[in-house]
N, C-alpha and C positions, 0 to 999 in steps of 0.2 A: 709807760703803758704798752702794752701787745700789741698786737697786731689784730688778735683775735675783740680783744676790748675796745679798741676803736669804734667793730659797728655799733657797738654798746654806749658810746659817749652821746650823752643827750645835745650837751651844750655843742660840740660839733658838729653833730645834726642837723640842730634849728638852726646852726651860723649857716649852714649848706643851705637851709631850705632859704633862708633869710639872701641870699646871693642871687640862688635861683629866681626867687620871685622879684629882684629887684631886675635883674634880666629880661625877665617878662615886660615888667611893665616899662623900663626903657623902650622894648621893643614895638610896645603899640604906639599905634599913627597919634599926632598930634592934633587930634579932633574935642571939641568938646566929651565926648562919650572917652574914647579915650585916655584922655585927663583927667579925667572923672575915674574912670575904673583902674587907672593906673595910678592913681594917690588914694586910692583904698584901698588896693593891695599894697600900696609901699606899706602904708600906717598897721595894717595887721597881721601883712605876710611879713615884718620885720621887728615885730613886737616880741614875739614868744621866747627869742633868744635873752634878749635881755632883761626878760617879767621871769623866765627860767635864773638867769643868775640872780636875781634879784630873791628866787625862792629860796636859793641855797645859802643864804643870810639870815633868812626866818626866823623871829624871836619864838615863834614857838610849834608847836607841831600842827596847831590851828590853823599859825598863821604862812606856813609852809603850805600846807593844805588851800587854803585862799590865793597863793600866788602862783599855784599850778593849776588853779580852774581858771583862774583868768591867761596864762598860756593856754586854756584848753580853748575859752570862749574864739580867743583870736585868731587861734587854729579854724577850727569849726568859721568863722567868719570870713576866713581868709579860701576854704574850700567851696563858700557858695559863691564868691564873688568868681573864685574861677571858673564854676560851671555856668556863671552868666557870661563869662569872655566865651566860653568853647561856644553858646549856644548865638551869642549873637552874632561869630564869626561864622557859625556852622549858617546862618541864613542868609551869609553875603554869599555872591557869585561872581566873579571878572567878569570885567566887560572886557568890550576888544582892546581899547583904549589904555586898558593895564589899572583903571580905577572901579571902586568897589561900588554894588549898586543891590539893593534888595532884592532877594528870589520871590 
């Protein structure tokens, strides 16, 4: 494959995004909330890669079809969960102490 077709590779893609998001949610604190939002993004931001190869087996063009909307749902799922991390991080503030406290 090219160079130029690479950015074009799906399944490359979602394995990138599926890294990325696992990144993320290593990186959140180990709080209930946390834990919480970082095993919903595992289960969905790590799904789409493998529901993607799972399309490209498709017995038929239906059902090729049904296995790229459910990649799509998980996507879409996996985008509101992160605008719940940015917002509930965007309403913490440091304290002096170096832990986080509600604005």
């Amino acid at each position: 494959m090219s160079k130029d077709n690479k950015t074009f590779d799906l399944e490359d893609r979602l394995i990138d995004f599926a890294v990325r998001i696992i990144q993320v949610a290593e990186s959140l604190p180990k709080t209930k909330v946390g834990n919480h939002i970082s095993g919903q993004l595992i289960h969905c931001g790590t799904s789409p890669a493998p529901n993607y190869g799972e399309a490209q087996g498709a017995e038929s063009r239906s059902d090729f079809i049904h296995k790229m909307k459910v990649c799509l749902k998980e996507l879409r799922e996996t985008k509101v969960w992160l605008k719940i991390l940015v917002k509930y991080f965007s309403a913490w503030r440091p304290r002096r102490q170096g832990r986080m406290k509600p604005s």
